[in-house]
DRENTORMI-693555 format. One record per residue: residue in one letter; x, y, z negated of N, C-alpha, C, CB in turn. Coordinates in pm, whole numbers, plus 50000, padded with zeros to 5 digits. Glycine has a CB too. Layout:
# residues N
AXYZXYZXYZXYZ;...
This chain:
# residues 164
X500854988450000500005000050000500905012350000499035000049878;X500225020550118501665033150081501255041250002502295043350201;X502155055649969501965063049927500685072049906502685065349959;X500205073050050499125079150115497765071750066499365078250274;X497865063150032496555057750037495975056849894496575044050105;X496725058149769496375060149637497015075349616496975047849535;X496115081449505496335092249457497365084749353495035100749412;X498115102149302499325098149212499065092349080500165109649186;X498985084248969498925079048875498595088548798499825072548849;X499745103548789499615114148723498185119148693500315122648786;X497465123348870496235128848875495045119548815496015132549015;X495445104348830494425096048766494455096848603494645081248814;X495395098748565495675098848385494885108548356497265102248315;X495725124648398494925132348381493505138948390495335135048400;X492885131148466491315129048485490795123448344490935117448618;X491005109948368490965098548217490615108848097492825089448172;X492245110748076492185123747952491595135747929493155128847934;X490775142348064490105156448026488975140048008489815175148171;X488465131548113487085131948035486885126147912486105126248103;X487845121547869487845112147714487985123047607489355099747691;X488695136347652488405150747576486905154447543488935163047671;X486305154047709485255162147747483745149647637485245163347977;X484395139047603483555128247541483735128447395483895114147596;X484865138647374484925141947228484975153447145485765137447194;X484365160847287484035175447202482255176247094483935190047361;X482825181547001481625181046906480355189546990482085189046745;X479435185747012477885188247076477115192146923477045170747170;X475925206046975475125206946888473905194346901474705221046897;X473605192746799472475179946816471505186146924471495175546656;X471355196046947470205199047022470685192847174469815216447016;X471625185947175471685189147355473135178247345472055212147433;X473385170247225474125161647208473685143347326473995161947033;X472075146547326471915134847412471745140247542470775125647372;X472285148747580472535156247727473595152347818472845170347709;X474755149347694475895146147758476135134647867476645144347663;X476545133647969477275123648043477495116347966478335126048109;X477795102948052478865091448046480625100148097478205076448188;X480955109548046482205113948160483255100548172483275129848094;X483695096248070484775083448099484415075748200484945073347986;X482885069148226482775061048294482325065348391482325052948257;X481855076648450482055083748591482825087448607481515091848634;X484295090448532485835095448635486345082348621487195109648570;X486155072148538486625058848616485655053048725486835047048508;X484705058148694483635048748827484355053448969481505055248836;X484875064148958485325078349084486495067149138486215099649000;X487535063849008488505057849077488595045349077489505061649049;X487655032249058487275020749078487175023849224486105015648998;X485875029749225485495030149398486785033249484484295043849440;X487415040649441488265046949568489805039949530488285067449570;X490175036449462491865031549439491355018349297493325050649358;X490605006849348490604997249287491554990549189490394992149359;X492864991749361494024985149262494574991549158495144981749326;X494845006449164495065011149071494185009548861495015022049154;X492765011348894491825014648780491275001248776490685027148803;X491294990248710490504980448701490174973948577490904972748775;X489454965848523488604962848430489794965148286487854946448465;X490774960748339491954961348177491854973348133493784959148193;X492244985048214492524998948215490875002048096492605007148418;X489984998848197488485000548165488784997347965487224985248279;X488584987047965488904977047844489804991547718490374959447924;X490694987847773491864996347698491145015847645493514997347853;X491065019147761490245032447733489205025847653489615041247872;X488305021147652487295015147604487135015247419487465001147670;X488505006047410489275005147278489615017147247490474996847275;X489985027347295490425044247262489665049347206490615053947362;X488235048547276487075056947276486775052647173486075057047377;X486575040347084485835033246989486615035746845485725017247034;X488025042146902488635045546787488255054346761489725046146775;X488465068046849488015076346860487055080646775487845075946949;X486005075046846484735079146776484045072946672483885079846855;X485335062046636484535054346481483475044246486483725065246389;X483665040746598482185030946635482865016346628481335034046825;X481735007846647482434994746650483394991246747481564985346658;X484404986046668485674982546819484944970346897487704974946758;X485604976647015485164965847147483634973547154485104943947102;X482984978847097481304984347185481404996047298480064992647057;X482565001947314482805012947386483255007247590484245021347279;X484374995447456485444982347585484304980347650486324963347523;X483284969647559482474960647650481764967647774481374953847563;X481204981647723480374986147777480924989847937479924996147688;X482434995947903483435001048030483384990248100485035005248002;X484174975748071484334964748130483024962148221484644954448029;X481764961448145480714957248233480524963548382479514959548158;X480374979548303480204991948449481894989248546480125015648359;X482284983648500483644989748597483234972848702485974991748476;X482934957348611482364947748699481284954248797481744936448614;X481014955348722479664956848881480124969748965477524961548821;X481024981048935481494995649009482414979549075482525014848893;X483454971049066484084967949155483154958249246485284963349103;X482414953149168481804938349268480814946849369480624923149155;X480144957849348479834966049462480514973849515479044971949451;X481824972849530482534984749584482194989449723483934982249583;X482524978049811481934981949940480604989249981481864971649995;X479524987249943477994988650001477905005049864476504967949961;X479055007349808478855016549730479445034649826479755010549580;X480455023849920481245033649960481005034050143482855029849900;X480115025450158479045030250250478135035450291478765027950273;X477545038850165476375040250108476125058250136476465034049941;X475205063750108475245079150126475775084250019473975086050147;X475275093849995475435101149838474535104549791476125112049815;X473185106649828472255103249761472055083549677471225108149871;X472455074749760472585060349759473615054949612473335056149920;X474745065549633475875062949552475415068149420477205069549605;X474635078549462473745084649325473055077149222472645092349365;X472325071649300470965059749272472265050249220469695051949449;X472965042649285474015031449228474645032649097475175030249316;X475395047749068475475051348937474625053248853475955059348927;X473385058448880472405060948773472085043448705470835069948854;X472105035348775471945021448758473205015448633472135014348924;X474275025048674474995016248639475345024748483476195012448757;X475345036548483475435038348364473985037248271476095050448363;X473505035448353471795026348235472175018048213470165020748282;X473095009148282473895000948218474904999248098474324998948287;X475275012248106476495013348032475915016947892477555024448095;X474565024247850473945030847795473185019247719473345040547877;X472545008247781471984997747752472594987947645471814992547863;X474394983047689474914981847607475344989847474475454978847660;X475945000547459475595007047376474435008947272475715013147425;X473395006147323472045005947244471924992747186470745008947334;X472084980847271471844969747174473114967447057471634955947268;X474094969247086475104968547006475474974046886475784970447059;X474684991246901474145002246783473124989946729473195020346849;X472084982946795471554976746738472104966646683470824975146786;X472754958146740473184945646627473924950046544473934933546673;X474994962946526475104969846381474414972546300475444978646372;X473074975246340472034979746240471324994446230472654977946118;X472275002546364471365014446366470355012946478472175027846384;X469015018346441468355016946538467565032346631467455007046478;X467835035646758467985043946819466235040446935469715043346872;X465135041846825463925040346932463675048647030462775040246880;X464195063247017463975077247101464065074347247465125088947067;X463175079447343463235076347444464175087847519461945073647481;X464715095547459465755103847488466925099347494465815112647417;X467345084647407468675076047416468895075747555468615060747353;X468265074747664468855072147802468655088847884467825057247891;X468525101947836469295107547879470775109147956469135110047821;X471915107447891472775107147921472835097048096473385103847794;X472205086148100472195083848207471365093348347471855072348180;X470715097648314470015105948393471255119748454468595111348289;X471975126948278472455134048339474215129248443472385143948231;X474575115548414475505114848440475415113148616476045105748350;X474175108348622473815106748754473555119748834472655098448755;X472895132248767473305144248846474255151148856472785151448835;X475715144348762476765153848744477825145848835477205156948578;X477495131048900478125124048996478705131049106477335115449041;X477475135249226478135144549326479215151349303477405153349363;X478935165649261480145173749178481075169449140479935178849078;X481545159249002482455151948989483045146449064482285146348937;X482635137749182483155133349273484245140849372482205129749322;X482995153849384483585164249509484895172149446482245177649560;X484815175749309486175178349255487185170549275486195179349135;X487305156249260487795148649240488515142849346487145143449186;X487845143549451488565143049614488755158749642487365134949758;X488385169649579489345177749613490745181049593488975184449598;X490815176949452492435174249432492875164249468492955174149314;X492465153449464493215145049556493675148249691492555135049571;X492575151349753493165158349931494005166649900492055167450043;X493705176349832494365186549781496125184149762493615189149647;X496675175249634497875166049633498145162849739497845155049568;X497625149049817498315145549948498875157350054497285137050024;X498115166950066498345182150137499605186150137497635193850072;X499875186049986501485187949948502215179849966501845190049832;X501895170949959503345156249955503525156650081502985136949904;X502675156050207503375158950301503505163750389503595155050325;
């Protein structure tokens, strides 16, 4: 694989790390279930597009970060990444054929996914989260996809521009 065809490691880290920031800035409760999935839409960004690079371990590992992070049960953050990043790779193709309205719909799926786990797992700890507002966050992560995306291949194009 050459050069050209994966973005630099650098630009992928640094993605990772603003959104694992952007997942740990303190929210007023009013607008705390507003937030994105950001981790798992700037990895969903680079599953789809540089596989070999971002794949389920990476997923896993951030996963384990996040759970430190935020004090939650270890491995409920992992599992949840691992799952979305299986199905972001086992659809990769028909994802990246797909429109962007299509790719839209595919993420919104998948972080209901991601969201789903999370909820039963709050549940087999013992908190229980009946609010039908718990799946917010999937809704908004799915309108903040486009955008994210379009940033996201802008620095990338952007980088390659320079290198050569």
């Amino acid at each position: 694989m050459s050069n050209v065809d994966t973005p630099p490691r650098g630009l992928i880290a640094a993605s990772l790390l603003l959104a694992v920031i952007a997942t740990l800035l303190p929210l007023p409760p009013s607008i705390i279930w507003w937030s994105p999935c950001w981790v798992m839409m700037v990895l969903t960004h680079w599953q789809l597009y540089t596989h070999r690079s971002c794949g389920m371990v990476l997923a896993f590992f951030i996963g384990l970060w996040l759970d430190l992070a935020l004090g939650t049960l270890l491995g409920e953050h992992a599992l949840a990444l691992v799952v979305s990043s299986y199905a972001t790779l086992r659809f990769q193709r028909p994802m990246r054929l797909a429109s962007l309205f299509g790719r839209t719909v595919l993420i919104f799926f998948i972080s209901l996914s991601y969201c789903t786990i999370l909820l039963i797992t709050s549940a087999l700890e013992g908190h229980v989260h009946g609010q039908w507002w718990y799946w917010f966050p999937a809704v908004t992560t799915a309108l903040f996809w486009p955008t994210l995306s379009q940033v996201l291949f802008y620095y990338t194009n952007r980088k390659f521009r320079l290198q050569n």
